[in-house]
C-alpha positions in Angstrom: -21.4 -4.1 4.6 -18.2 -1.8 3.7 -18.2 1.8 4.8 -15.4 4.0 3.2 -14.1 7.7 4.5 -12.0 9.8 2.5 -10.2 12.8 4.0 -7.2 14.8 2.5 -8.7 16.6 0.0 -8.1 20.7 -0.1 -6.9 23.3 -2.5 -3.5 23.7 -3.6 -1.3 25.6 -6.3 0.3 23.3 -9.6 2.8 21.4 -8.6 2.1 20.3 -4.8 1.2 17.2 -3.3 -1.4 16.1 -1.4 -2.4 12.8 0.6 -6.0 11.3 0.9 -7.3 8.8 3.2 -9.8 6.1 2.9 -10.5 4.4 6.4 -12.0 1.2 5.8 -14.7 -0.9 8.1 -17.1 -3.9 7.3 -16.5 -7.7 7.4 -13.4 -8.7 5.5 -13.0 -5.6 4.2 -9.0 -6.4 4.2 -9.9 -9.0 1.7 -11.1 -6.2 -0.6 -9.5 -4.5 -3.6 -9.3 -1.0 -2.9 -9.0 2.0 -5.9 -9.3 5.4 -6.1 -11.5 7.3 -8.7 -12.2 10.9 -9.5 -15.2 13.2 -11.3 -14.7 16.5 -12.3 -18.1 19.0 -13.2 -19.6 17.5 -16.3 -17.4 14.5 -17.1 -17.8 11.2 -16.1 -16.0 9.3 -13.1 -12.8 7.7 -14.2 -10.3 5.1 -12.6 -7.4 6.2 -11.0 -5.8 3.9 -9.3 -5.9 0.5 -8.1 -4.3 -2.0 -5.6 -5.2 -5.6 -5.7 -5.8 -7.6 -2.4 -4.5 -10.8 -3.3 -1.1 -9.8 -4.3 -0.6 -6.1 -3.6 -0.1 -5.2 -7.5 -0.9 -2.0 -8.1 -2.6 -0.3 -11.6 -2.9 3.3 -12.5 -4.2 5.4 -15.2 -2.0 6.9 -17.4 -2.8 10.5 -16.7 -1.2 9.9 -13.2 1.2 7.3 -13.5 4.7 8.4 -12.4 2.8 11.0 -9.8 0.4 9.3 -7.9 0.7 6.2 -6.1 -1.8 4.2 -3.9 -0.8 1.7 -0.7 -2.3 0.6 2.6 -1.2 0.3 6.2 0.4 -2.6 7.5 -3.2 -3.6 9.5 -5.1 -2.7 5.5 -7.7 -0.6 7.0 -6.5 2.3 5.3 -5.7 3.2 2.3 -3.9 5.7 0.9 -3.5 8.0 -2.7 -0.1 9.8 -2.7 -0.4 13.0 -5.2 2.9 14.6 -6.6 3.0 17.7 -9.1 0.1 18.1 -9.3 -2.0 19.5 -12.5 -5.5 21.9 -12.5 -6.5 18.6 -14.6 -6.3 16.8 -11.4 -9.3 19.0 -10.1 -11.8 16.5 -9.3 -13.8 14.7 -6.1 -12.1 11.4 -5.7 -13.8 8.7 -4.2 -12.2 5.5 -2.7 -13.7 1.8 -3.7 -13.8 -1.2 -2.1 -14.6 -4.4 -4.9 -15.5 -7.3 -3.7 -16.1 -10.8 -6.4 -20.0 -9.3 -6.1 -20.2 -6.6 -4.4 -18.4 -2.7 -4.6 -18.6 0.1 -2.4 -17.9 3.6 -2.5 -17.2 6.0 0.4 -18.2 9.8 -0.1 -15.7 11.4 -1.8 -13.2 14.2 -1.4 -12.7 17.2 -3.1 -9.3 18.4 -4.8 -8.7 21.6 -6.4 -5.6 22.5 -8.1 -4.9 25.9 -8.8 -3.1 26.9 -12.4 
C-alpha cells in the first residue's frame, strides 16, 4: 500500500511559478515511478510528467515541456513538480502517481489556478 500527498498548490497571476509536493509512504515505494497529472472542469485527466525509477529519465507533455520539470529528494520519498511561466491553461488539480509493474496509486490532488 502507497499513500501520496500533494501540497503546493494556490493561485497565482500568468507567468509565476509554483512548486508542488508529493510525500510518498508504503513498501518500496522508492522503487516506484512517480508522475504528475492534472484535470481541469469538464476535460479529462492528462499526463504531465514523468520520472522513471530505474534510471531517473524523465518524460513530459508537450504543453509543459521547457516549463515544468519533475525530480525527487536524494532519500525519493518526495517528489517534486517545478512550474515556471505559467499559463491560465495550466489551471487544473494535479495529482501525483505512483506505478508500480501492477499496481498505481494516486494521492488527492492539488489545486492550481492561474490567473490571465
Amino acid at each position: 500500500q502507497v499513500q501520496l500527498v500533494e501540497s503546493g498548490g494556490g493561485l497565482v497571476q500568468a507567468g509565476a511559478s509554483l512548486r508542488l509536493s508529493c510525500a510518498a509512504s508504503g513498501r518500496n515505494v522508492s522503487r516506484y515511478d512517480m508522475g504528475w497529472f492534472r484535470q481541469a472542469p469538464g476535460k479529462e485527466r492528462e499526463f504531465v510528467a514523468a520520472r522513471r525509477w530505474s534510471d531517473g529519465i524523465t518524460n513530459y507533455a508537450d504543453s509543459v515541456k521547457g516549463r515544468f520539470t519533475i525530480s525527487r529528494d536524494n532519500f525519493q520519498n518526495t517528489v517534486y513538480l517545478q512550474m515556471n511561466s505559467l499559463k491560465p491553461e495550466d489551471t487544473a488539480v494535479y495529482y501525483c502517481n505512483a506505478a508500480g509493474r501492477y499496481q498505481g496509486y494516486w494521492g488527492q490532488g492539488t489545486q492550481v489556478t492561474v490567473s490571465s
